[in-house]
C-alpha positions as a printed Julia matrix, in Angstrom:
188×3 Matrix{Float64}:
  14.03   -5.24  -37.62
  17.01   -7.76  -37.64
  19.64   -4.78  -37.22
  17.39   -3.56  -34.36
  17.07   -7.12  -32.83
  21.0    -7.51  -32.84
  21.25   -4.14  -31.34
  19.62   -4.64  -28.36
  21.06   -8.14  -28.21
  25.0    -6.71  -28.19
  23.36   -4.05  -26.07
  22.11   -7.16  -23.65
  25.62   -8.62  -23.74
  28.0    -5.57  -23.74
  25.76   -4.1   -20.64
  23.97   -6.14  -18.88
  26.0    -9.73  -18.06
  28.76   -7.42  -16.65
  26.92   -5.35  -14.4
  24.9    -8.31  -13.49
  28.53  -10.45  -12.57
  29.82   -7.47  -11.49
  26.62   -6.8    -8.94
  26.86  -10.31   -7.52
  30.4   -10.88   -6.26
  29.94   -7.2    -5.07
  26.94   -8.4    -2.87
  28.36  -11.43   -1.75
  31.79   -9.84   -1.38
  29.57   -7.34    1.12
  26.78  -10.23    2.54
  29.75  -12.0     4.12
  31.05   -8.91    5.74
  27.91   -8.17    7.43
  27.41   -9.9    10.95
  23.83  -10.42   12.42
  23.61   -7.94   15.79
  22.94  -10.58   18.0
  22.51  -14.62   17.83
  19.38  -15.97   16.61
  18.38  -19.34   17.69
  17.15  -22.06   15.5
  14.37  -22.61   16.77
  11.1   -20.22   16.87
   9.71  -18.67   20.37
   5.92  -19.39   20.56
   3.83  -16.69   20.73
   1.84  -15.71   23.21
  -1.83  -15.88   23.44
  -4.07  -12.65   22.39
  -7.61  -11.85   22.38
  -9.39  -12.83   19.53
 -10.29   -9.19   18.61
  -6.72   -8.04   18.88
  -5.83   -8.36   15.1
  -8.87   -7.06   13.13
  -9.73   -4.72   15.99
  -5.89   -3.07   15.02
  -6.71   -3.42   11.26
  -9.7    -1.66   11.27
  -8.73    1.57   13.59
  -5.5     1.71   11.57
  -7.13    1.99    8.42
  -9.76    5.09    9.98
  -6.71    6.93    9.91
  -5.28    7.7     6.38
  -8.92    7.04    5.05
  -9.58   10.49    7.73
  -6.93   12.33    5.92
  -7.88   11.96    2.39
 -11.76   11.77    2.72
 -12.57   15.42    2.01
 -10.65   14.97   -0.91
 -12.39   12.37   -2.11
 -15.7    14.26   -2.08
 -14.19   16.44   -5.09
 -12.72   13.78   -6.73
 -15.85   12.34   -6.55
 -17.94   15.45   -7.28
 -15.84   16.13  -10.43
 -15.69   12.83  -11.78
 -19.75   12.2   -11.72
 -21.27   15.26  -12.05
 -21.96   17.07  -15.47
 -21.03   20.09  -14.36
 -17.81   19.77  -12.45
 -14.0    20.16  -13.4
 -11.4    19.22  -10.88
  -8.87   21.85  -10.76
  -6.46   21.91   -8.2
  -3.75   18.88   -8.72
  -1.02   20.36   -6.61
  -3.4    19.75   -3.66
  -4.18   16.47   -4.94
  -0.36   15.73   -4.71
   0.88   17.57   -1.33
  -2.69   15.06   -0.24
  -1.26   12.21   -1.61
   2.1    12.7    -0.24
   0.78   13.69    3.0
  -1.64    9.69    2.81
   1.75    8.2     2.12
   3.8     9.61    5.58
   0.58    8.73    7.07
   0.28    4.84    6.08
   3.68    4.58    6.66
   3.67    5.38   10.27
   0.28    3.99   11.28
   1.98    0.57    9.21
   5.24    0.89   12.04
   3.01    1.75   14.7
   0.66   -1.36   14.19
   4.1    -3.3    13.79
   5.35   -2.01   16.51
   2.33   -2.9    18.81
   2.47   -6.48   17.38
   6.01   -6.67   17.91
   5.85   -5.24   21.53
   3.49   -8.35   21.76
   5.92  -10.57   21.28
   4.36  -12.09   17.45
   6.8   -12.26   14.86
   4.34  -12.67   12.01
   4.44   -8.74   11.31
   4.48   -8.75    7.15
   0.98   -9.56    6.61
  -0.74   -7.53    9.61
   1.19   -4.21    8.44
  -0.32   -5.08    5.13
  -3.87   -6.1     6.32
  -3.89   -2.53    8.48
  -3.24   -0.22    5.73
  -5.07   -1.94    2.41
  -8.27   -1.37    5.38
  -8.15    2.19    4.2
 -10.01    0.9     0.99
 -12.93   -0.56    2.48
 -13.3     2.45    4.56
 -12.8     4.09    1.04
 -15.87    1.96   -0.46
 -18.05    2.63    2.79
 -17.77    6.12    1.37
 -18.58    5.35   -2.01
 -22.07    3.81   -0.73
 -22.38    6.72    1.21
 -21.67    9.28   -1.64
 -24.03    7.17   -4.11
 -27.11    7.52   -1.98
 -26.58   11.34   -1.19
 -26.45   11.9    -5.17
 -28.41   12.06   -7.92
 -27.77    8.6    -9.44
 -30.26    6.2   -10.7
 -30.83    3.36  -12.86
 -29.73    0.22  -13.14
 -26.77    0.54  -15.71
 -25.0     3.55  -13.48
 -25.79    2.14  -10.35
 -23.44   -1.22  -11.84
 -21.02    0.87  -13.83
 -20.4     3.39  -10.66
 -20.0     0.21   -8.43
 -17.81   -1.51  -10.72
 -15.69    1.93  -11.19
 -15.62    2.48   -7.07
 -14.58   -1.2    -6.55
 -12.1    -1.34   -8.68
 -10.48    2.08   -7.7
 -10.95    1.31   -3.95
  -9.08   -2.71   -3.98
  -6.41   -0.09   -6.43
  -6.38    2.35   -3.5
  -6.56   -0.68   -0.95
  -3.54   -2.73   -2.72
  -1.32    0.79   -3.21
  -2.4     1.26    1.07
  -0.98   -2.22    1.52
   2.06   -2.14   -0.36
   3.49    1.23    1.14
   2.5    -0.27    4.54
   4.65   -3.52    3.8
   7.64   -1.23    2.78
   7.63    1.28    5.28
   7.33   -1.54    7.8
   9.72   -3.99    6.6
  11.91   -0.84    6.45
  11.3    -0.25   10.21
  11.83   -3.66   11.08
């Protein structure tokens, strides 16, 4: 262990401070090249008034959206996963799905950005978040509907399939959110 320690110590030290001095006076060498587009001024714009219903209105109708492209999905991931009988087979559609959900949070994340932008309100980071993590309660909406419409019953599935959807949908929700925030902060 103490050859291996020293190792990845001179590893640490041969490799890493380098790059790591050699990465920042390259970024601050190119920071100070870069010029904003225009001026900015110091101090911040107020932002017009909205309707009340504006924000979670736009939330909620942006998260109908990716949750309508993956839903049949879901019923055989679903279907294979609590059934006896079922295998889930085809993973290549599960992927080309998945990559399709991700081009679609990513533009309904600039689109609500771009609506809230058009509106003249800065605070964009946490609306492009809030609009695309909606796709897991829609998600869990689904899960209560795919519950009742089974065979289920009991007490000790009913709170271990609950416990199972709830975690996988605020998963689902915070994966929604997070490519939201990116493509978004990308756009802006």
């Amino acid at each position: 262990p103490a050859r291996t320690i020293i190792s990845v110590v001179f590893l640490f030290v041969v490799v890493w401070v380098p790059l790591h001095t050699f990465g920042t006076l390259l970024g601050r060498k190119h920071n100070s090249a870069s010029a904003m587009p225009c001026r900015v001024h110091h101090l911040r714009r107020q932002i017009p008034p909205k309707h009340w219903s504006f924000t979670p209105v736009m939330a909620g109708v942006a998260g109908l959206v990716p949750f309508g492209c993956i839903f049949i999905e879901m019923y055989f991931l679903f279907s294979a996963f609590w059934s006896y009988n079922k295998i889930y087979y085809v993973y290549g559609f599960l992927l080309a799905v998945l990559i399709l959900l991700s081009l679609v949070v990513i533009c309904v994340s600039i689109t609500c950005v771009y609506v809230l932008l058009n509106a003249e309100d800065y605070r964009w980071a946490w609306h492009a978040v809030a609009s695309c993590a909606s796709t897991g309660v829609y998600l869990f909406v689904y899960t209560l509907y795919f519950y009742h419409t089974s065979q289920m019953s009991g007490f000790l599935q009913w709170v271990y399939y609950f416990g199972c959807s709830l975690n996988f949908c605020v998963g689902f929700g915070l994966f929604c959110g997070a490519l939201g925030y990116f493509g978004a902060s990308w756009f802006v």
